[in-house]
BAVOVEX-805678 format. One line per 8 residues: number of its first residue (from 1); their letters; for each residue x, y, z of C-alpha. Coordinates in Angstrom, 2 decimals. Layout:
BEGIN
NUM = a = X Y Z; ...
//
This chain:
BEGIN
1 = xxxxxxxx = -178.83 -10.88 238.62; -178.48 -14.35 238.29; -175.44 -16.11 237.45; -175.19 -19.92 236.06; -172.11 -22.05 236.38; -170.31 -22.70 233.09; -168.43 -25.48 232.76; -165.60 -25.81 230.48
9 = xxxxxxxx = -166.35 -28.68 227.61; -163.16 -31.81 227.61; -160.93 -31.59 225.33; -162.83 -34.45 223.47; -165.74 -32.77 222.89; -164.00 -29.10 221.40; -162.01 -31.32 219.14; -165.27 -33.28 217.98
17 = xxxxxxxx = -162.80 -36.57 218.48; -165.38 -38.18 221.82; -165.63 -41.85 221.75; -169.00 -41.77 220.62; -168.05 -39.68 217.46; -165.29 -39.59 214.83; -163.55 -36.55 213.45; -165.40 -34.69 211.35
25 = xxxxxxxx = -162.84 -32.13 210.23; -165.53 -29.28 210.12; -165.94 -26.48 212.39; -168.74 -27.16 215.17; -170.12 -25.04 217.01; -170.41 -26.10 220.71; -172.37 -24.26 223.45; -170.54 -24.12 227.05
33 = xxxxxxxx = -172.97 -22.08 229.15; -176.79 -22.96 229.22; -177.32 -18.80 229.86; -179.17 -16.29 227.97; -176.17 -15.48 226.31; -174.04 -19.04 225.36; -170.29 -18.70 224.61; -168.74 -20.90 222.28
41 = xxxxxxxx = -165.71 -22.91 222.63; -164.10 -20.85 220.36; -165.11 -18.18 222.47; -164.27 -19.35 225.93; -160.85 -20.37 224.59; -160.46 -16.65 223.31; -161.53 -15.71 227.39; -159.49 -17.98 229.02
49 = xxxxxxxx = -156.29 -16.50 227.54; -157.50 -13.04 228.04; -157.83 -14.09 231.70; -154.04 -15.61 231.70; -152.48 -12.88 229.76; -154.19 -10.19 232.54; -151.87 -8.97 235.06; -151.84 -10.00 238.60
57 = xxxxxxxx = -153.72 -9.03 241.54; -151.54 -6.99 243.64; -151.27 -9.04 246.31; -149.23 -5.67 247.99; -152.40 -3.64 247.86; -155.10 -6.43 248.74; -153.14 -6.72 252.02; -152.99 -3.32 252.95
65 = xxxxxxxx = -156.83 -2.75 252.32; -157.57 -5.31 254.48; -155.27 -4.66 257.23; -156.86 -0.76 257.15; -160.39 -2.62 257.22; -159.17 -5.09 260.62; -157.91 -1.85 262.00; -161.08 0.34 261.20
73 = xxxxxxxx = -158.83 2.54 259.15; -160.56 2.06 255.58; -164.11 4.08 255.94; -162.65 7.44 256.12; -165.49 10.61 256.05; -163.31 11.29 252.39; -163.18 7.89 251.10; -167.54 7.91 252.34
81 = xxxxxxxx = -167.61 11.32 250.53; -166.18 10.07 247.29; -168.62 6.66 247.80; -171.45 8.91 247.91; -171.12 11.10 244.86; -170.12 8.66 242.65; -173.47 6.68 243.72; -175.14 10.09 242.65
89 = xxxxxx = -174.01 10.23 239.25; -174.87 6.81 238.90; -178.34 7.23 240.02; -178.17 10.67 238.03; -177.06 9.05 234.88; -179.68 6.02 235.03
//
């Protein structure tokens, strides 16, 4: 899968107020991503605050994985059991 960069428009250009152009009190619709799928600033305003508003990574439990990983701890023959049949129901299901 490829993934491009997106790159957030200035605040210029969502406001339709650039030095090039004057207001133009309608609605425009600007593309942000060049993708298959292009979001619109309306859009990637709407993401943005989903992405503040979502809670924070626990920092707690990010530490403790990777200490268990440093140790050799982590890959346990019932965490590589689990692993494995969820990988069959996903090949199952596809």
């Amino acid at each position: 899968m490829k993934c491009s960069k997106v790159t957030q428009p200035s605040l210029e250009t969502v406001r339709g107020t650039s030095p090039r152009t004057q207001p133009t009190g309608q609605k425009r619709s600007i593309p942000v991503s060049t993708g298959p799928e292009p979001v619109e600033a309306g859009q990637f305003t709407v993401l943005v605050r989903k992405a503040q508003a979502a809670p924070d990574v626990r920092r707690d439990l990010v530490e403790q994985v990777k200490a268990e990983i440093r140790a050799g701890d982590y890959e346990t023959p019932e965490r590589i059991r689990i692993a494995v049949e969820r990988l069959a129901e996903d090949l199952r299901a596809a």
